[in-house]
C-alpha positions as CSV (number, residue, x, y, z in Angstrom):
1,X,-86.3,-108.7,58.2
2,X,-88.9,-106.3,57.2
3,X,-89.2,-102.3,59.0
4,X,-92.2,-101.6,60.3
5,X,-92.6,-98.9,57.2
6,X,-91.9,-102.1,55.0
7,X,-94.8,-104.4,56.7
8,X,-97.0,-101.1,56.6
9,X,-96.7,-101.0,52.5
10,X,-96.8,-104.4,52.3
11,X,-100.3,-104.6,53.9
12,X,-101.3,-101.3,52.1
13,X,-100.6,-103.2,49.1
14,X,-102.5,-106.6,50.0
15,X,-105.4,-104.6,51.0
16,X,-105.4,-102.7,48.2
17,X,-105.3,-105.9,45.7
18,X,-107.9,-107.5,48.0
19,X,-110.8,-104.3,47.7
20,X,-109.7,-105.0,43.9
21,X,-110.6,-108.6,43.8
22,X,-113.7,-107.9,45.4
23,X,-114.7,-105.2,43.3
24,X,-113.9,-107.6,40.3
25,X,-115.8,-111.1,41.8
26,X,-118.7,-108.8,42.6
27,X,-118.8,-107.2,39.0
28,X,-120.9,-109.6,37.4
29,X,-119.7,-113.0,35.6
30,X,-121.3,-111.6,32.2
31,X,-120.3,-108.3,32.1
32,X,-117.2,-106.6,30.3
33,X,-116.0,-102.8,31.5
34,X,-117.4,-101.3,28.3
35,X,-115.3,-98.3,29.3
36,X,-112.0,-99.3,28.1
37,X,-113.5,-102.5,26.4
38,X,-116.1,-100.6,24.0
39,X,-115.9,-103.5,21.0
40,X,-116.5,-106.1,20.3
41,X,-120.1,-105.8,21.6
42,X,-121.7,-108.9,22.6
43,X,-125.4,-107.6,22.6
44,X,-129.2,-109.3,22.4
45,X,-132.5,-107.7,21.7
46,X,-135.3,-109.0,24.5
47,X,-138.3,-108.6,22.0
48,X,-140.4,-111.5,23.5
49,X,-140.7,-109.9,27.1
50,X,-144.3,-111.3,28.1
51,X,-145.6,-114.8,28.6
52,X,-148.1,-113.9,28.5
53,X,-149.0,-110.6,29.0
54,X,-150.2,-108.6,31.8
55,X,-154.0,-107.8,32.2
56,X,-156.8,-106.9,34.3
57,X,-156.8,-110.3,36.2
58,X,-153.1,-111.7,35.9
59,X,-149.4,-109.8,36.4
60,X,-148.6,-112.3,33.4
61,X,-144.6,-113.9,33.3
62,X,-141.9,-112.5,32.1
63,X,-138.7,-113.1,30.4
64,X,-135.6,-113.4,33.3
65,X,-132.6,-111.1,32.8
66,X,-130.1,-112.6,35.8
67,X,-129.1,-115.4,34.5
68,X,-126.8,-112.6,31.9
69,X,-124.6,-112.1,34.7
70,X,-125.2,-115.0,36.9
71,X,-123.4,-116.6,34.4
72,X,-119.5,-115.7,31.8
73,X,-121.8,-114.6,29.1
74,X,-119.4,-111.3,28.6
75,X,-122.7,-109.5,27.9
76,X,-122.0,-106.4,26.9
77,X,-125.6,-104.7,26.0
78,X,-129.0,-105.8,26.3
79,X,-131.7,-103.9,24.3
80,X,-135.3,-103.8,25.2
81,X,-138.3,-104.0,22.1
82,X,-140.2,-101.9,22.0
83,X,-140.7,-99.0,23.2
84,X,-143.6,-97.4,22.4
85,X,-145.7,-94.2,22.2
86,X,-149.4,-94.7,21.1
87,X,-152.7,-92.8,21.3
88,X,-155.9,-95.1,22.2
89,X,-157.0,-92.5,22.2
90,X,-155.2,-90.9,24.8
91,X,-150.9,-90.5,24.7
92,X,-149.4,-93.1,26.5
93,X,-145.6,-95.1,26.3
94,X,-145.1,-98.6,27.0
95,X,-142.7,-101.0,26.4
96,X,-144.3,-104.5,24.7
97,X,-147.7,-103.1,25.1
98,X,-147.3,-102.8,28.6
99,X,-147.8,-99.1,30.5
100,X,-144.0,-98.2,31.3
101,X,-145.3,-97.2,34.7
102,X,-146.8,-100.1,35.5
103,X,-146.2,-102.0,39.2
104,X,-145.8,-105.2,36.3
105,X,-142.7,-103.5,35.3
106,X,-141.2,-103.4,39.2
107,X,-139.0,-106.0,37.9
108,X,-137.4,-105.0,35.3
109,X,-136.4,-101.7,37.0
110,X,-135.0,-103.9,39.8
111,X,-133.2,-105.7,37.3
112,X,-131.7,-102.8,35.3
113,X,-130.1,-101.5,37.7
114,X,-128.5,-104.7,38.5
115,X,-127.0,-105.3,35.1
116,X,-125.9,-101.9,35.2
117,X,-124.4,-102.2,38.1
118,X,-122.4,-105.2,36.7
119,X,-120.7,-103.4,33.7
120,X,-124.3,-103.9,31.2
121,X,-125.3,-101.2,29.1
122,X,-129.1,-101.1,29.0
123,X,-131.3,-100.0,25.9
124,X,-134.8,-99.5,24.7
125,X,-135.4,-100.3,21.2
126,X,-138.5,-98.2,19.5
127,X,-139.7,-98.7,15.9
128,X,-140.1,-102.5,14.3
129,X,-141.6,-104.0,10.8
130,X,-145.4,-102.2,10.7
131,X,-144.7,-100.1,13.6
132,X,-145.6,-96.2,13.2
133,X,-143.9,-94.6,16.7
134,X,-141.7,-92.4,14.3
135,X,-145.2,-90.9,12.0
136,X,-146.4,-90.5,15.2
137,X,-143.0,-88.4,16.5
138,X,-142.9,-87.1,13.4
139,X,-146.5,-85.7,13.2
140,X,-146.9,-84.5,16.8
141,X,-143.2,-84.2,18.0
142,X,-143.8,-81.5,20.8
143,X,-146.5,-83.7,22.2
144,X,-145.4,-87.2,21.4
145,X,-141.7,-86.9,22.1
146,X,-141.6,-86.0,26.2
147,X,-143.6,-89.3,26.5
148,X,-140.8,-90.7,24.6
149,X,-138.1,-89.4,26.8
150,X,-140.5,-90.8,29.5
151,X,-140.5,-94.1,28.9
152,X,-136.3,-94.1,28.4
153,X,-136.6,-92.2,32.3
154,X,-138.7,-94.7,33.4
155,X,-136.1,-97.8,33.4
156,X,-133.0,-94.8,33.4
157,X,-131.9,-96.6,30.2
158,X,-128.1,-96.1,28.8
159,X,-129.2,-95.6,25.3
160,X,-131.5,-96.0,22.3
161,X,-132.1,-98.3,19.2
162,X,-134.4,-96.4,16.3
163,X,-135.7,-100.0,14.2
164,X,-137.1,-97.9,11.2
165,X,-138.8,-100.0,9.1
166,X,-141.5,-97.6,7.0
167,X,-140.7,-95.2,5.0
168,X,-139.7,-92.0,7.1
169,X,-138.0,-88.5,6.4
170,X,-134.5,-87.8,7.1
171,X,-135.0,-84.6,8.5
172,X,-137.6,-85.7,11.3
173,X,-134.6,-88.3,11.7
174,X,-132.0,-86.0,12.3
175,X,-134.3,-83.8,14.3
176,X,-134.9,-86.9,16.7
177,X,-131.2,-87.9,17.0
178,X,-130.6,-84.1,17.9
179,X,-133.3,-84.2,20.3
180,X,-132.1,-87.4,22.2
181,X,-128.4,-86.0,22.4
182,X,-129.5,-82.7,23.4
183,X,-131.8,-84.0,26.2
184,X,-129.8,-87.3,27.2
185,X,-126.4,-85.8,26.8
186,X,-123.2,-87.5,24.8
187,X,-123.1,-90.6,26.9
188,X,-126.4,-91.6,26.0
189,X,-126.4,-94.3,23.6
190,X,-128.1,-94.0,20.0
191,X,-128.1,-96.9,18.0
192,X,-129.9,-97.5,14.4
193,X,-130.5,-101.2,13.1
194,X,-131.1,-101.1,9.1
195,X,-131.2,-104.4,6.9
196,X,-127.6,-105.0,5.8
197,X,-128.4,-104.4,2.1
198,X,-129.1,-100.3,3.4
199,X,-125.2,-99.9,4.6
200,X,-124.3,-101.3,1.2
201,X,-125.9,-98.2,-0.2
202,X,-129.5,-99.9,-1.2
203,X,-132.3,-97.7,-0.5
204,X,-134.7,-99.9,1.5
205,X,-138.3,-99.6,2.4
206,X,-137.8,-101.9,4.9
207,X,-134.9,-99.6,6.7
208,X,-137.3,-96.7,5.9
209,X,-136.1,-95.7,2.3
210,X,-133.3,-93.5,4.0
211,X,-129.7,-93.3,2.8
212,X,-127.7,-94.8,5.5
213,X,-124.0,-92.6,4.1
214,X,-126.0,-89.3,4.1
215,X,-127.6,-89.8,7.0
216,X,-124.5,-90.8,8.5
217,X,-122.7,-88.1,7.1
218,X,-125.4,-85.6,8.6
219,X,-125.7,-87.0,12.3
220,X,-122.6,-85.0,13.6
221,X,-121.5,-84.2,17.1
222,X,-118.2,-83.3,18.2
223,X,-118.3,-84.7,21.5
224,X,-119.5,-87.6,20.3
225,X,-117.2,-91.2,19.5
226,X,-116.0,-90.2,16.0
227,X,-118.3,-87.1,15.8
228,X,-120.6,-89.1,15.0
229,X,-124.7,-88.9,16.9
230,X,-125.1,-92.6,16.2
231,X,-122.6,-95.0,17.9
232,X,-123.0,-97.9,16.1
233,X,-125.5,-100.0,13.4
234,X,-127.1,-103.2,14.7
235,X,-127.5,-104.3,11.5
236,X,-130.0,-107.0,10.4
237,X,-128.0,-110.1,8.5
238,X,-130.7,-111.6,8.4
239,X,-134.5,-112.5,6.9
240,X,-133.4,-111.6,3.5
241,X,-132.0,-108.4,4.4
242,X,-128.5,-109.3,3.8
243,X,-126.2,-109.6,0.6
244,X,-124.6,-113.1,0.9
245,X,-126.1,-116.2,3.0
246,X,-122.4,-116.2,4.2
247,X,-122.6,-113.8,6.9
248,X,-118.7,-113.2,7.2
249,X,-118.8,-112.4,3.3
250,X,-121.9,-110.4,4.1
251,X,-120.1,-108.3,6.7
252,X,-117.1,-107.7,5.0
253,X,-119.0,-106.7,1.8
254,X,-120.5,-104.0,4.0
255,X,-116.8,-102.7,5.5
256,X,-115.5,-102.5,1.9
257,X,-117.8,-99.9,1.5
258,X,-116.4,-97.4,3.6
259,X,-117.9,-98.2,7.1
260,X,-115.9,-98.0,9.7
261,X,-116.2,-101.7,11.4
262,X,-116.2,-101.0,15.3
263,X,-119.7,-98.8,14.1
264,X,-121.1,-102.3,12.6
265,X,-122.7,-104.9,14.6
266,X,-123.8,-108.0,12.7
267,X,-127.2,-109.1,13.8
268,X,-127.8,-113.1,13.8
269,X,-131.3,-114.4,14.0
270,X,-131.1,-116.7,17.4
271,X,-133.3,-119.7,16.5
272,X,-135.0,-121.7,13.4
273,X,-138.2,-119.6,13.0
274,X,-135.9,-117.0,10.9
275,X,-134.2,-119.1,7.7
276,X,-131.1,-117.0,8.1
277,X,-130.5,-118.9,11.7
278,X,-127.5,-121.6,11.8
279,X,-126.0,-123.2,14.7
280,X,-124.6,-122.4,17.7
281,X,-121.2,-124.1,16.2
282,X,-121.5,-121.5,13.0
283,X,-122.0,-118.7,14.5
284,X,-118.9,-119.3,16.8
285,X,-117.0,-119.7,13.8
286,X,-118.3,-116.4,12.1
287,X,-117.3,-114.5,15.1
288,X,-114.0,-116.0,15.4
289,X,-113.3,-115.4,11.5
290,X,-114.7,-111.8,11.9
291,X,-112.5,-111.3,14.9
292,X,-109.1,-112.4,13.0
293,X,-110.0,-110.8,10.0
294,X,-111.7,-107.1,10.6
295,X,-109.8,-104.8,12.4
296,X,-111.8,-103.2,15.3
297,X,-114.8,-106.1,14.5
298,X,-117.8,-103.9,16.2
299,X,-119.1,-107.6,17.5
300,X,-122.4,-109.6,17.6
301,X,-126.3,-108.5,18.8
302,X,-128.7,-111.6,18.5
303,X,-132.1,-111.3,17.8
304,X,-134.2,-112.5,20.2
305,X,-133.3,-113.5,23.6
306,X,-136.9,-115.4,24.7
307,X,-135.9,-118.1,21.8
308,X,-131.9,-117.6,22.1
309,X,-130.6,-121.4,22.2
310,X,-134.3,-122.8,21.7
311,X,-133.1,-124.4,18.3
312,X,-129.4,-125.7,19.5
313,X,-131.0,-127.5,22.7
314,X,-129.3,-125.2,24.9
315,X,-130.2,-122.3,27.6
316,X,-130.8,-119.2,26.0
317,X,-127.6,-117.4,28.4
318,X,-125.6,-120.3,27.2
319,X,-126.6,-119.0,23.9
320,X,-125.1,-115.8,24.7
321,X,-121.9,-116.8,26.8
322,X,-120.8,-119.1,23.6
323,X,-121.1,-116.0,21.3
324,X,-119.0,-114.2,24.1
325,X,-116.9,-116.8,24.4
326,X,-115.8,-116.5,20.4
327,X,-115.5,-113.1,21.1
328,X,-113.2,-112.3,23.8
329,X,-111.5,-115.8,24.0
């Protein structure tokens, strides 16, 4: 027989257990708590945002994010290309050449806040191969950066991606890093995504002829993961940026150099148009490899989500949930 004192923390208990079970069927299928699960990162650029794109007469279609954590994709971070501040002629930010203000962009604010509220970390990306955002920080920064700032407000993104790909200064890089964690705080994220060949030591044109180990040794904050401004590389294995057309050799190339792997992401092209793209099947088997081999394996962003699975036949979350799947399985 149970005392009334022993029902009473018995039901204390199963109540307790109960809110928990809640909590955890209403945090989303494809989420992870990235709080005490930071790596690996199962992440995906959404580049291809618009089909087509808003104008004067249409609201235009966009991409669907819902299906991320309507679904066990363990999605972990989804970054939005590109964010963007322009003068034609007059300063204004958008994000895939739409106004970051917008009504067409009611959406994706609804949806943010969603995935956020499921455990997703949600970025902006800004830079991207002929893109000049960072001459135009660079030249103008007291004028050009609040609108910068702006457009990360505007969705109340979690972080940053800088895609450098012109040749750019490492000072105005630094200064922008500073910037960010100065105005955003230490929880903000700040991300960089150079071609793999730039973390091998290469000085690249197409990672903006910076040196990734100075730089690196440069961005400091003590309140930062490692005291360190930028959290992580999403680097690009892919479209001849890489060292080896064996990505696991590729990545582990990289780590030999110094790099500590939980601050490497290895980015995979997600469908035939790039001729760095394999299977479904391979990639599964590249994360699985990675995972059993490197220590602290900082995890997997694909690029893009609009064609994610387009080439294996398959939904572009299922895309996402089988690289989450090698992951955390």
């Amino acid at each position: 027989m149970y005392s009334i004192f022993q029902k009473f923390i018995y039901v204390l208990l199963f109540s307790v257990g109960l809110v928990a079970a809640i909590s955890t069927s209403e945090k989303a299928l494809g989420s992870r708590d990235s709080a005490t699960e930071p790596i690996p990162r199962n992440a995906v650029y959404v580049a291809d945002i618009w089909h087509p794109e808003p104008n004067a007469t249409s609201n235009g279609s966009h991409i669907g994010l819902l299906d991320l954590i309507q679904n066990p994709t363990n999605i972990t971070h989804v970054i939005m290309f590109n964010l963007n501040v322009d003068y034609t002629p007059e300063i204004n930010t958008t994000l895939a050449s739409v106004d970051v203000h917008s009504p067409n962009y009611d959406w994706l604010r609804s949806d943010t806040k969603k995935l956020q509220a499921a455990g997703v970390k949600m970025m902006a990306s800004s830079g991207g191969y002929g893109n000049k955002v960072f001459d135009r920080l660079n030249a103008n920064f007291s004028d050009a950066y609040p609108h910068l700032l702006d457009g990360i407000k505007a969705f109340n993104f979690d972080g940053l991606d800088l895609d450098i790909e012109l040749p750019t200064d490492q000072d105005f890089v630094l200064k922008l890093l500073n910037s960010l964690y100065t105005d955003m705080g230490p929880d903000f994220i700040l991300t960089i995504a150079p071609v793999s060949q730039s973390l091998l030591g290469a000085v690249e044109s197409i990672s903006g002829n910076l040196n990734y180990t100075q730089l690196d040794s440069l961005a400091t904050a003590s309140d930062k993961p490692n005291g360190k401004l930028i959290d992580w590389y999403n680097g690009q294995f892919y479209a001849g940026g890489t060292p080896s057309d064996d990505q696991v050799t590729a990545y582990q190339q990289v780590i030999e150099t110094g790099w500590d792997p939980s601050r490497i992401v290895l980015g995979l092209t997600t469908d035939n148009t790039d001729s760095s793209w394999q299977p479904i099947a391979t990639y599964q088997a590249t994360a699985s490899t990675l995972k059993s081999k490197v220590d602290n394996f900082g995890g997997i962003v694909g690029y893009d989500y609009w064609n994610a699975g387009s080439s294996d036949k398959i939904p572009r979350w299922q895309w996402v949930e089988d690289i989450g799947q090698a992951l955390f399985s």
